[in-house]
DSSP file (Angstrom, degrees, kcal/mol; ACC not computed):
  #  RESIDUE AA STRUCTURE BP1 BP2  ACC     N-H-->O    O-->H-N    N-H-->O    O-->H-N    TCO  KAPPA ALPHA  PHI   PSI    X-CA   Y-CA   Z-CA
    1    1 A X              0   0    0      0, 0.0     2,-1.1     0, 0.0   114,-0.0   0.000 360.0 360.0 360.0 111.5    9.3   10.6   -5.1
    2    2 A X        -     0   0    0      2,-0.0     2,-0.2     0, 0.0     3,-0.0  -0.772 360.0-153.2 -74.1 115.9    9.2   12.5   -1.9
    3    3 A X        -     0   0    0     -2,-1.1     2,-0.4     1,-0.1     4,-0.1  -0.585  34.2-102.6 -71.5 115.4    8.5   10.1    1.2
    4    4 A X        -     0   0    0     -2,-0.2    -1,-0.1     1,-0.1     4,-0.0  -0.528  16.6-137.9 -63.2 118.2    6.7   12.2    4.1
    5    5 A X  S    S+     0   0    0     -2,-0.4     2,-0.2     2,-0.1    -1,-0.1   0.853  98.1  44.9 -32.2 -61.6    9.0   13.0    6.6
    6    6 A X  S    S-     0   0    0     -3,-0.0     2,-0.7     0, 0.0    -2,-0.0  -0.650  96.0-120.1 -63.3 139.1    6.2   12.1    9.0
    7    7 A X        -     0   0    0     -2,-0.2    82,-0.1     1,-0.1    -2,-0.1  -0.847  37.8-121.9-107.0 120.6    4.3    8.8    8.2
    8    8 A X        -     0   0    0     -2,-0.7     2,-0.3    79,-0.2    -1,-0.1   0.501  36.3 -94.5 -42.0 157.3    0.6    9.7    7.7
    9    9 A X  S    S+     0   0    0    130,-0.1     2,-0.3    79,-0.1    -1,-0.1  -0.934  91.2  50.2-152.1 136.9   -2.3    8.4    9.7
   10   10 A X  S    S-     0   0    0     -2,-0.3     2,-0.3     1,-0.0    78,-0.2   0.121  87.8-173.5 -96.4 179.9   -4.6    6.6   10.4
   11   11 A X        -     0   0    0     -2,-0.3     2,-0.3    76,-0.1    76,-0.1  -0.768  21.3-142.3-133.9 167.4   -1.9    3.9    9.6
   12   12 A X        -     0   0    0     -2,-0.3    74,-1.8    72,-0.1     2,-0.4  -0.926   1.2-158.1-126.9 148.4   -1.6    0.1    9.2
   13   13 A X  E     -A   85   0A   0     -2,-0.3     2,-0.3    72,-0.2    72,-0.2  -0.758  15.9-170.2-112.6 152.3    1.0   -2.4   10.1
   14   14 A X  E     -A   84   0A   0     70,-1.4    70,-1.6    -2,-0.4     2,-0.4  -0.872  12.3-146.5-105.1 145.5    1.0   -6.1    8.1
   15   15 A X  E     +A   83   0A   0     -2,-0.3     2,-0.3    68,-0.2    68,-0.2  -0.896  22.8 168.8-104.6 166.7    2.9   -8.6    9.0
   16   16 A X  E     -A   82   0A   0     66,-2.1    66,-1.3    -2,-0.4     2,-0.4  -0.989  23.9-149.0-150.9 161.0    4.5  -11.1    6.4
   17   17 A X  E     -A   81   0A   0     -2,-0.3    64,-0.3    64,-0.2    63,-0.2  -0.999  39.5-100.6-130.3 141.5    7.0  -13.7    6.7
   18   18 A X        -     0   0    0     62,-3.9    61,-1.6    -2,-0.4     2,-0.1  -0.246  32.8-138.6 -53.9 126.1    9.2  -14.2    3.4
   19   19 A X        -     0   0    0     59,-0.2     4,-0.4     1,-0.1    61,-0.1  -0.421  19.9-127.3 -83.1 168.9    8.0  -17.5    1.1
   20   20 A X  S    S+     0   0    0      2,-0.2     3,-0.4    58,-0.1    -1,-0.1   0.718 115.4  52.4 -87.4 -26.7   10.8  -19.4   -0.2
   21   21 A X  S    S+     0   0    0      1,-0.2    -1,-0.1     8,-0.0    -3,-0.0   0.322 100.0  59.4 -83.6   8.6    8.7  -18.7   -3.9
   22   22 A X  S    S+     0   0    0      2,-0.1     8,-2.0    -3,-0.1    -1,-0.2   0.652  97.5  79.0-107.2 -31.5    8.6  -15.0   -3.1
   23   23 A X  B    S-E   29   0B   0     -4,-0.4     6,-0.2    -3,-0.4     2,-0.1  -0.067  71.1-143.2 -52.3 150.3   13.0  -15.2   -3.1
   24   24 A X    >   -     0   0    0      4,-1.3     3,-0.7     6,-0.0    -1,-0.1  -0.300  46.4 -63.6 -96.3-158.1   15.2  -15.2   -6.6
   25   25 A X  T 3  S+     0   0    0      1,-0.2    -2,-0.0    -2,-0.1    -1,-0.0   0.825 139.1  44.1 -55.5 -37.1   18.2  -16.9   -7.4
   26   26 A X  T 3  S-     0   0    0      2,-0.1    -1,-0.2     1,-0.0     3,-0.1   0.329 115.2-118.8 -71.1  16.1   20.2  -15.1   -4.9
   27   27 A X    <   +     0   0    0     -3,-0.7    51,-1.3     1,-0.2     2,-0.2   0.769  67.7 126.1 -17.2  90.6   17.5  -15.6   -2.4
   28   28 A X  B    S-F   77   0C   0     49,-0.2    -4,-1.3    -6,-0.1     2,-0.4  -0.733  77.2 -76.2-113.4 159.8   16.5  -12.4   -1.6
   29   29 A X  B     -E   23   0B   0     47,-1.8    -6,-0.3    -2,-0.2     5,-0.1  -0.478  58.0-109.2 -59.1 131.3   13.3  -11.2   -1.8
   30   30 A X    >   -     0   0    0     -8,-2.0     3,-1.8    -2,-0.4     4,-0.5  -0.250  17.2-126.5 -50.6 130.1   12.3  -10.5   -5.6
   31   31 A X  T >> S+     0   0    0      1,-0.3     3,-1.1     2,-0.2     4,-0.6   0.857 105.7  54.4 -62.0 -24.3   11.9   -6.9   -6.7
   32   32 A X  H 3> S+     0   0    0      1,-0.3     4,-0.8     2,-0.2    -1,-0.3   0.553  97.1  65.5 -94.1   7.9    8.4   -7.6   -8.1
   33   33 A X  H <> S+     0   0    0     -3,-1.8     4,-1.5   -11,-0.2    -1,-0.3   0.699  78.2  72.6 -96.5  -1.7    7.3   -8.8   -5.3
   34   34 A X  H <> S+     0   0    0     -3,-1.1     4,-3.3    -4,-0.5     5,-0.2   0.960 100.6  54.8 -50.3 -51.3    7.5   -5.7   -3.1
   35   35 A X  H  X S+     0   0    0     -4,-0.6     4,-1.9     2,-0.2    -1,-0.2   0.917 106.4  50.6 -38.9 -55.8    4.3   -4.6   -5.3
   36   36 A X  H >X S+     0   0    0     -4,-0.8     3,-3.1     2,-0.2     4,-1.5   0.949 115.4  41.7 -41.9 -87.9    2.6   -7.9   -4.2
   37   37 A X  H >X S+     0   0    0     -4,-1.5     4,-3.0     1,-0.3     3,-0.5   0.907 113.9  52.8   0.2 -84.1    3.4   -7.1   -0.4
   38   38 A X  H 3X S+     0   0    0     -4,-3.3     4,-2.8     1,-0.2    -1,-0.3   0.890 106.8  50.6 -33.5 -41.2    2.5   -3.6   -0.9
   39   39 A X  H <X S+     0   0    0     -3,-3.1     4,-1.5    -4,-1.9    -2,-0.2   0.758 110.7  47.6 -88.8 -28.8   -0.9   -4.6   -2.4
   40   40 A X  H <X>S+     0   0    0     -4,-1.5     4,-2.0    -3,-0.5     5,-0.5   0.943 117.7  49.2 -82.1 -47.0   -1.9   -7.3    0.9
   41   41 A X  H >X5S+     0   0    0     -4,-3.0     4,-1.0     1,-0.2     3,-0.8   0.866 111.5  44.3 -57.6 -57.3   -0.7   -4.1    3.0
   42   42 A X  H 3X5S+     0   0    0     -4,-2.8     4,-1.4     1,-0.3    -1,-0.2   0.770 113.4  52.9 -66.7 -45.2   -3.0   -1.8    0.9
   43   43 A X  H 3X5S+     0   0    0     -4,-1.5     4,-2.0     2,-0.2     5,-0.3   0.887 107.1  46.8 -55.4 -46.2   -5.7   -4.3    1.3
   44   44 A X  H <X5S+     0   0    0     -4,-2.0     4,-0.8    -3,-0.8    -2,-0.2   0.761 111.9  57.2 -69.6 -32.4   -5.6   -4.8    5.6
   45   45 A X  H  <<S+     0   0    0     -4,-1.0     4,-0.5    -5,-0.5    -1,-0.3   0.935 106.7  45.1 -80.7 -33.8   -5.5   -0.8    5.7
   46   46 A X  H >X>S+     0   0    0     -4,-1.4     3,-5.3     2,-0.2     5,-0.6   0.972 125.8  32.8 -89.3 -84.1   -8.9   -0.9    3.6
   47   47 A X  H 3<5S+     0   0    0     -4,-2.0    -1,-0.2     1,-0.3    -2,-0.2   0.564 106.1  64.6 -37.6 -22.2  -10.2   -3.7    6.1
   48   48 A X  T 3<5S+     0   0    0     -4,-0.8    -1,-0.3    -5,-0.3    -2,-0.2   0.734 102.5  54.3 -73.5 -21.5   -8.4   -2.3    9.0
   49   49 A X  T <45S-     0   0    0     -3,-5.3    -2,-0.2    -4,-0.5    -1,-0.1   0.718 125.4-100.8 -94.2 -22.3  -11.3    1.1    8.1
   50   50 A X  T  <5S+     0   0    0     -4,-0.6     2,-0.3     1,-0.3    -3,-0.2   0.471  97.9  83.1 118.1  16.9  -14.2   -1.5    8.4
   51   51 A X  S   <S-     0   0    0     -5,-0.6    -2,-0.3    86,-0.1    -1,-0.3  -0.901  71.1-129.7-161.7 129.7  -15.0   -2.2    4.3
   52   52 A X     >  -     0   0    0     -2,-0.3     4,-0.9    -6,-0.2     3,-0.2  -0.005  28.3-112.4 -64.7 172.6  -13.0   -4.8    2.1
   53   53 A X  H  > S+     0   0    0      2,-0.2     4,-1.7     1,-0.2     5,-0.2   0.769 121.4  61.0 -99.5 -18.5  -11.8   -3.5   -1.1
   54   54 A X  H  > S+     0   0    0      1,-0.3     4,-1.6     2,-0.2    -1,-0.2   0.777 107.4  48.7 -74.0 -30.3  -14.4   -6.0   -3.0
   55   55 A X  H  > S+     0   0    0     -3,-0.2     4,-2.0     2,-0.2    -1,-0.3   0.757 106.7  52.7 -45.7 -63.6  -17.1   -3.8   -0.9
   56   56 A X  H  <>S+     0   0    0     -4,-0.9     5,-1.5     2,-0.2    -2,-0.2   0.717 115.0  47.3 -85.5 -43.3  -15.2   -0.4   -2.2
   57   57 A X  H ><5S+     0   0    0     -4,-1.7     3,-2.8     3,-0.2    -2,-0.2   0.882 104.6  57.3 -64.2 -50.6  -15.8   -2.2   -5.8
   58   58 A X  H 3<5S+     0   0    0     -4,-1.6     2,-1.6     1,-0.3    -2,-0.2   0.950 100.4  57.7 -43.7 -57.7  -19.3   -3.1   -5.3
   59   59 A X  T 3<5S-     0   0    0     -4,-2.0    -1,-0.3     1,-0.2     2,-0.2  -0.300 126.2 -97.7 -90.4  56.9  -20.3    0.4   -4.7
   60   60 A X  T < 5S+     0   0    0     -3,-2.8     2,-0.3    -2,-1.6    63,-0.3  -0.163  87.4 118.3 121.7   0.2  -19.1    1.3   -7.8
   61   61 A X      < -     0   0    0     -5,-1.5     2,-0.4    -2,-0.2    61,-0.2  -0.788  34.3-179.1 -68.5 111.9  -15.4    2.7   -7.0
   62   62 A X  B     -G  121   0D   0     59,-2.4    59,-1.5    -2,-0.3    -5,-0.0  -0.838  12.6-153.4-131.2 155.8  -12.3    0.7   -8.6
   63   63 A X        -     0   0    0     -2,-0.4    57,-0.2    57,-0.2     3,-0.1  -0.121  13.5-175.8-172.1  79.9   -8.6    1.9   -8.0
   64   64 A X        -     0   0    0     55,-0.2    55,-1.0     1,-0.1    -2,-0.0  -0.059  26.7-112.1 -35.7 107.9   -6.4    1.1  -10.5
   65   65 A X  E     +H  118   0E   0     53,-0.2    53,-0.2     1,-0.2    -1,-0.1  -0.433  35.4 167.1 -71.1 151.6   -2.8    1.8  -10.2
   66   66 A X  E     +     0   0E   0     51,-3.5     2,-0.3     1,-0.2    52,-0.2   0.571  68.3  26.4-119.9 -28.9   -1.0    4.3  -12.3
   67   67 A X  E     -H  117   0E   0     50,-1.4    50,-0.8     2,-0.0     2,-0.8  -0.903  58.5-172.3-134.0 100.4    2.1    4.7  -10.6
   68   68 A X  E     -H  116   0E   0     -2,-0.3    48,-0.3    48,-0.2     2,-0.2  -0.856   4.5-168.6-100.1 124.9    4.4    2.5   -8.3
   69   69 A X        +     0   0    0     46,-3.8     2,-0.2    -2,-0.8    46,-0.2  -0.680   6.2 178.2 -95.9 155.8    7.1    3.4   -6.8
   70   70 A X        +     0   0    0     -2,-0.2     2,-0.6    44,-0.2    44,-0.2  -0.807   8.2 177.4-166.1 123.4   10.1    1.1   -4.7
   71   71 A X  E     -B  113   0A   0     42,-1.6    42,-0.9    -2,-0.2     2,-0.5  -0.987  17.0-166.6-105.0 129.4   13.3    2.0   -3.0
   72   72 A X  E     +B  112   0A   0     -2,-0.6    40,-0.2    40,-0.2     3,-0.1  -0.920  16.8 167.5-124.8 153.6   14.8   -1.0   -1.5
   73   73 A X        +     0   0    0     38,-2.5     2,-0.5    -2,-0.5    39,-0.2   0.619  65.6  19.5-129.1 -41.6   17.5   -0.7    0.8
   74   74 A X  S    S-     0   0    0     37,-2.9    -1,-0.3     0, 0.0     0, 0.0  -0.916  82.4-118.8-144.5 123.1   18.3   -3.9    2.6
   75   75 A X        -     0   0    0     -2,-0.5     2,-0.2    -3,-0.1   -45,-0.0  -0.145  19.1-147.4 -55.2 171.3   17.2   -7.3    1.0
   76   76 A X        -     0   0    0    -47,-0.1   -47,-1.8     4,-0.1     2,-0.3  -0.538  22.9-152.8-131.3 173.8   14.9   -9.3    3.0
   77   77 A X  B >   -F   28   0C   0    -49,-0.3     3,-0.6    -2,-0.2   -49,-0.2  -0.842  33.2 -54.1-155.2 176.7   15.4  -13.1    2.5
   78   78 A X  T 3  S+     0   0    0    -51,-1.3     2,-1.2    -2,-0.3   -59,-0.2  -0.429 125.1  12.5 -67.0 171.1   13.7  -16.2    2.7
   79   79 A X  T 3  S+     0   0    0    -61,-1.6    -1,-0.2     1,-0.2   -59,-0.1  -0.186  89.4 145.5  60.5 -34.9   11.8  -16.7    6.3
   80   80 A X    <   -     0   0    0     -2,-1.2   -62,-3.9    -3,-0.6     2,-0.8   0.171  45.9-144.5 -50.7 126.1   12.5  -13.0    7.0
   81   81 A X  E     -A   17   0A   0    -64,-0.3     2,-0.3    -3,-0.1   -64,-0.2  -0.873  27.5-168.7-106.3 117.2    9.6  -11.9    8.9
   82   82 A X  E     -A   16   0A   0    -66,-1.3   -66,-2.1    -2,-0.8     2,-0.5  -0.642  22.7-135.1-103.3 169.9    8.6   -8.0    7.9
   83   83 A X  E     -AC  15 103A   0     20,-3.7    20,-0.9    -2,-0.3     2,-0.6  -0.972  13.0-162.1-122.0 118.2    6.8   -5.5    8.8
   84   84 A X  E     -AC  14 102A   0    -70,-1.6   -70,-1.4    -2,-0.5     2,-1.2  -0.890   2.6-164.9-100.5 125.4    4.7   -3.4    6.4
   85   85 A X  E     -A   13   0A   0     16,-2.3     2,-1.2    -2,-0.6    16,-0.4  -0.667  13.1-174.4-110.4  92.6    3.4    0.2    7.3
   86   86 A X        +     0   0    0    -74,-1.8     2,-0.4    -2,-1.2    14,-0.2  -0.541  13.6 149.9 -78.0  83.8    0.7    1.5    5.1
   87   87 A X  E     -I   99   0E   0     -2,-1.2    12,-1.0    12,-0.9   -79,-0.2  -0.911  47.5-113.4-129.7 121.3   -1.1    5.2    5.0
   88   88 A X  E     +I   98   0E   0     -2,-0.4    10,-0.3   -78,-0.2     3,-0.1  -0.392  36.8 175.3 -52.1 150.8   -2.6    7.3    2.4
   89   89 A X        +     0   0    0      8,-4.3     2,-0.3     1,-0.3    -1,-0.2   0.310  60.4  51.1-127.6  -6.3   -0.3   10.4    2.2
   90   90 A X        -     0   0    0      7,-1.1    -1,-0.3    -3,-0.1     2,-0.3  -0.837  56.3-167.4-150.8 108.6   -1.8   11.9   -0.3
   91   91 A X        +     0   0    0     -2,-0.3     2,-0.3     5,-0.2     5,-0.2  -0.715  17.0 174.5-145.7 127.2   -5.4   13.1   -1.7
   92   92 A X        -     0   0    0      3,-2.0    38,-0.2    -2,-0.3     5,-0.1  -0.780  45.2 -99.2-128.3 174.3   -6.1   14.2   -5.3
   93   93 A X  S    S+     0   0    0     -2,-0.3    37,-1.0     1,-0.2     3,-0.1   0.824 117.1   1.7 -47.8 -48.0   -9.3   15.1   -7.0
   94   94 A X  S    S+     0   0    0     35,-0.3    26,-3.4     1,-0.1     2,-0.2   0.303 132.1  51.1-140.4  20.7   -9.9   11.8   -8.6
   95   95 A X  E     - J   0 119E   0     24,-0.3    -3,-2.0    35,-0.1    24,-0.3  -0.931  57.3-161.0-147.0 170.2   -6.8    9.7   -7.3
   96   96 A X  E     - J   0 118E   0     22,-1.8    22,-0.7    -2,-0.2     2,-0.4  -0.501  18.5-130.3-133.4-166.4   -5.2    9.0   -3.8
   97   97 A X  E     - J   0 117E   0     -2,-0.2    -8,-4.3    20,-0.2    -7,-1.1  -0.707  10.2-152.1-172.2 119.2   -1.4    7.6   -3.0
   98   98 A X  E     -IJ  88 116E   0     18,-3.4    18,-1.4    -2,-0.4     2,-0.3  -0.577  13.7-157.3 -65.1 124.8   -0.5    4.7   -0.8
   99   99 A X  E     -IJ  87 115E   0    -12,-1.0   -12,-0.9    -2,-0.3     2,-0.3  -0.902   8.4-169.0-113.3-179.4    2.8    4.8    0.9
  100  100 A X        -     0   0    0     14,-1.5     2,-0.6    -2,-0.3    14,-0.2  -0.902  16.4-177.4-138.8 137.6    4.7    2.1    2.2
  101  101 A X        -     0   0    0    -16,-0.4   -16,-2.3    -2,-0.3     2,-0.8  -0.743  14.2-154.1-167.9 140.0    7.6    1.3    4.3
  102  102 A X  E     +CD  84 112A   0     10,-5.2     9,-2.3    -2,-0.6    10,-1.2  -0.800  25.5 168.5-100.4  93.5    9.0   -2.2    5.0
  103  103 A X  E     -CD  83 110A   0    -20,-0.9   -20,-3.7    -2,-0.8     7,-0.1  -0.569  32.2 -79.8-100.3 175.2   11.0   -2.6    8.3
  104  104 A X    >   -     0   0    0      5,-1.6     3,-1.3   -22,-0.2    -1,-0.2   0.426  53.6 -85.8 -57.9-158.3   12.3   -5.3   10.4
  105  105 A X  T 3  S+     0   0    0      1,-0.2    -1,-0.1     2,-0.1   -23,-0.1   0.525 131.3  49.9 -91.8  11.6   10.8   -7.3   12.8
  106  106 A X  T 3  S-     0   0    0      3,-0.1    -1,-0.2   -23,-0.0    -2,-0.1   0.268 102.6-128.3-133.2  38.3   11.4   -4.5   15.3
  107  107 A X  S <  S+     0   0    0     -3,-1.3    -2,-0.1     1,-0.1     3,-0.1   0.643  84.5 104.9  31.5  38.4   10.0   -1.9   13.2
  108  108 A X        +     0   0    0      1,-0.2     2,-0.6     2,-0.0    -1,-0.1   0.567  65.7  54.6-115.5 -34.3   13.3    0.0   13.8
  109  109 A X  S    S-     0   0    0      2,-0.0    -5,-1.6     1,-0.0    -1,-0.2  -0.747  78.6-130.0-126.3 127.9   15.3   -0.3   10.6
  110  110 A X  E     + D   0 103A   0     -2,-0.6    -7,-0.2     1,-0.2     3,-0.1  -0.278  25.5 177.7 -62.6 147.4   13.9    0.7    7.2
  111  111 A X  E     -     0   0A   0     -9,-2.3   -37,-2.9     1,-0.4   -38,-2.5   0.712  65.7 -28.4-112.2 -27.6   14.3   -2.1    4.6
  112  112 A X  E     -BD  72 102A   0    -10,-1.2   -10,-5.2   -40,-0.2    -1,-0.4  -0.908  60.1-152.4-169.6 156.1   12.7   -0.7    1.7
  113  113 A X  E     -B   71   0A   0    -42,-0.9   -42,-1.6   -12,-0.2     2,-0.3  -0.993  15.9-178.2-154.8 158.9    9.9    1.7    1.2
  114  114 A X        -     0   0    0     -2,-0.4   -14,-1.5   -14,-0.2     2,-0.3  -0.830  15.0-147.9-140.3 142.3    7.2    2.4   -1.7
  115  115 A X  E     - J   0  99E   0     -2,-0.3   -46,-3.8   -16,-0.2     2,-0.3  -0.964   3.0-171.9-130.7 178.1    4.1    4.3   -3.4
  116  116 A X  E     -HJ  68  98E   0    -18,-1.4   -18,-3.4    -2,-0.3     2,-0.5  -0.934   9.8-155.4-162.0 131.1    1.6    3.6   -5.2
  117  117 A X  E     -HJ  67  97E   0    -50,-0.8   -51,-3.5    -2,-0.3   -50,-1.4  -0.906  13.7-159.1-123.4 128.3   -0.8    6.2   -6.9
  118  118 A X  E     -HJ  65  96E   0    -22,-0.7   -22,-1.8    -2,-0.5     2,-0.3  -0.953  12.1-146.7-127.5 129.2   -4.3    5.4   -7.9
  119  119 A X  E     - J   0  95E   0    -55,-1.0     2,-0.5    -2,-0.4   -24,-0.3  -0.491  22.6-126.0 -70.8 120.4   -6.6    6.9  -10.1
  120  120 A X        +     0   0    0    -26,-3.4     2,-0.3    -2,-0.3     8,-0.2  -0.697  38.1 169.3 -76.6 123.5  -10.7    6.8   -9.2
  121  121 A X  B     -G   62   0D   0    -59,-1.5   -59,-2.4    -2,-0.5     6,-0.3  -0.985  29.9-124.6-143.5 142.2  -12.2    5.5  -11.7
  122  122 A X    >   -     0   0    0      4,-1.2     3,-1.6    -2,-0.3   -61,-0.1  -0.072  57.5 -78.3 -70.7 178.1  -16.3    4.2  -12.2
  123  123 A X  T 3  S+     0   0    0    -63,-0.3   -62,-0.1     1,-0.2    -1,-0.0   0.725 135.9  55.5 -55.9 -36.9  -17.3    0.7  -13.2
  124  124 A X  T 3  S-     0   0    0      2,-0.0    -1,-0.2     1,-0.0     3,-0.1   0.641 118.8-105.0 -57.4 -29.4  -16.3    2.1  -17.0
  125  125 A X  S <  S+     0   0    0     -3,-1.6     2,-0.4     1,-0.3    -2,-0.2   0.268  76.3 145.7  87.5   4.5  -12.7    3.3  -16.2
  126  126 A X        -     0   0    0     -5,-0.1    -4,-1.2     1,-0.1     2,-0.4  -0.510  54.0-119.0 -70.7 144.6  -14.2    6.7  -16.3
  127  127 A X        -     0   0    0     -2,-0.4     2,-0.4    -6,-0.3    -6,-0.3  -0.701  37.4-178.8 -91.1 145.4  -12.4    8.6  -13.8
  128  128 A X        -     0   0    0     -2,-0.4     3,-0.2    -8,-0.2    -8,-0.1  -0.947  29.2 -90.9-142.0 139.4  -14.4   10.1  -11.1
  129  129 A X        -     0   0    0     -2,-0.4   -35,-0.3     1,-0.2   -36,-0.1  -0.089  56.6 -87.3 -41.3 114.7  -13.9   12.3   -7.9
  130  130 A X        -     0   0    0    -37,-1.0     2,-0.4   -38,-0.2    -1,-0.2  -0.005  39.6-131.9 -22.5  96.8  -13.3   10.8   -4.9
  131  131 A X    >   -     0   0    0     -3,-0.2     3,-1.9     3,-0.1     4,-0.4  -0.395  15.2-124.0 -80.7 116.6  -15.9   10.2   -3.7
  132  132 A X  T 3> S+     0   0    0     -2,-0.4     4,-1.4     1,-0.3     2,-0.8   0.550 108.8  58.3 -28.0 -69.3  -16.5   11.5    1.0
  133  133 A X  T 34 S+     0   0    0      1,-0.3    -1,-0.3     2,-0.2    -2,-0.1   0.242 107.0  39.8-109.6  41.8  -17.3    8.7    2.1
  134  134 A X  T <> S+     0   0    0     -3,-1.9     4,-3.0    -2,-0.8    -1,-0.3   0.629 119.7  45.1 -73.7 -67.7  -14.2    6.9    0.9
  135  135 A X  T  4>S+     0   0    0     -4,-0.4     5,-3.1    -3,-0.2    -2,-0.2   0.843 115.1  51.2 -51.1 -25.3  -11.9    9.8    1.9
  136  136 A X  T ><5S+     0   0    0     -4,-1.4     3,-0.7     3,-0.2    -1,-0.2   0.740 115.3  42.9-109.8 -29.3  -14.1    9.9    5.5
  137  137 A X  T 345S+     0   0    0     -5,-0.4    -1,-0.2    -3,-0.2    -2,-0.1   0.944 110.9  56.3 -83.3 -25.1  -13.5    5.8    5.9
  138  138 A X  T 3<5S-     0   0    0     -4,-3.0    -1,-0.2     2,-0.1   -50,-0.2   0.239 126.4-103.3 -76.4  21.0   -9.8    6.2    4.9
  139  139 A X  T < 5S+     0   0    0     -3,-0.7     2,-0.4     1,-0.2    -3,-0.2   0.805  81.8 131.9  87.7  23.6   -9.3    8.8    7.8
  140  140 A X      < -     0   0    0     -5,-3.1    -1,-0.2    -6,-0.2    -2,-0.1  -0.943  55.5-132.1-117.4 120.6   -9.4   12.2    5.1
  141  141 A X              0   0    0     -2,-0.4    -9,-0.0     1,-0.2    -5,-0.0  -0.422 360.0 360.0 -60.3 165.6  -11.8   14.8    6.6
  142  142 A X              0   0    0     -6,-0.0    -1,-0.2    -9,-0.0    -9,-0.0  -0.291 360.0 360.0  75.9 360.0  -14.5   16.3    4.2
């Protein structure tokens, strides 16, 4: 995966603080829970544009992941309060791609960072072009 040198905008930041049920046995944060994480971040960027993702369903648009991506770089732990940064980076015909990047609480040091590529798809699963005025609420002219 190439990770933009620059992190795309318009942007959104999440905050989270680590559950003790989100931790493993070593208690660190759990690898499958970066996806979780990822997915409340993905969500706040959608709401952060003015339209809930349930909204983005209604009018007939679903966007299934196909690909996930995770580097992790310094665990996070229980209590650990993070930071999530969230921006499309990426615009396809009929799919888009989320990155991600997880710092500390002084959004200075990366702790792990992520994509996730989704496929446009109708109410069927057919897949369908993005449709403007999705790209125009997520910040993509045109």
């Amino acid at each position: 995966m190439d990770f933009p040198k620059v992190f795309p905008m318009p942007d959104a930041w999440l905050t989270h603080r680590v559950s003790y049920g989100e931790t493993d046995a070593m208690g660190v944060l759990y690898y499958a829970e970066y996806l979780h994480i990822f997915e409340r971040s993905r969500g706040l960027f959608i709401r952060e544009r003015g339209m809930s993702y349930s909204t983005v369903e209604e009018r007939g648009i679903l966007l299934p992941v196909r690909e996930a991506w995770c580097r992790y770089r310094v665990p996070s732990r229980y209590d650990d309060e993070i930071h999530v940064h969230c921006a499309v980076s990426e615009w396809n015909r009929a799919s888009l791609r989320f990155v991600y990047e997880i710092k500390d609480p002084a959004r200075e040091r990366l702790l792990a960072q992520g994509s996730t590529e989704h496929a446009c798809v109708n109410k069927l699963g057919k897949p369908v072009r993005v449709p403007d005025w999705l790209k125009a609420l997520f910040g993509q002219p045109t």
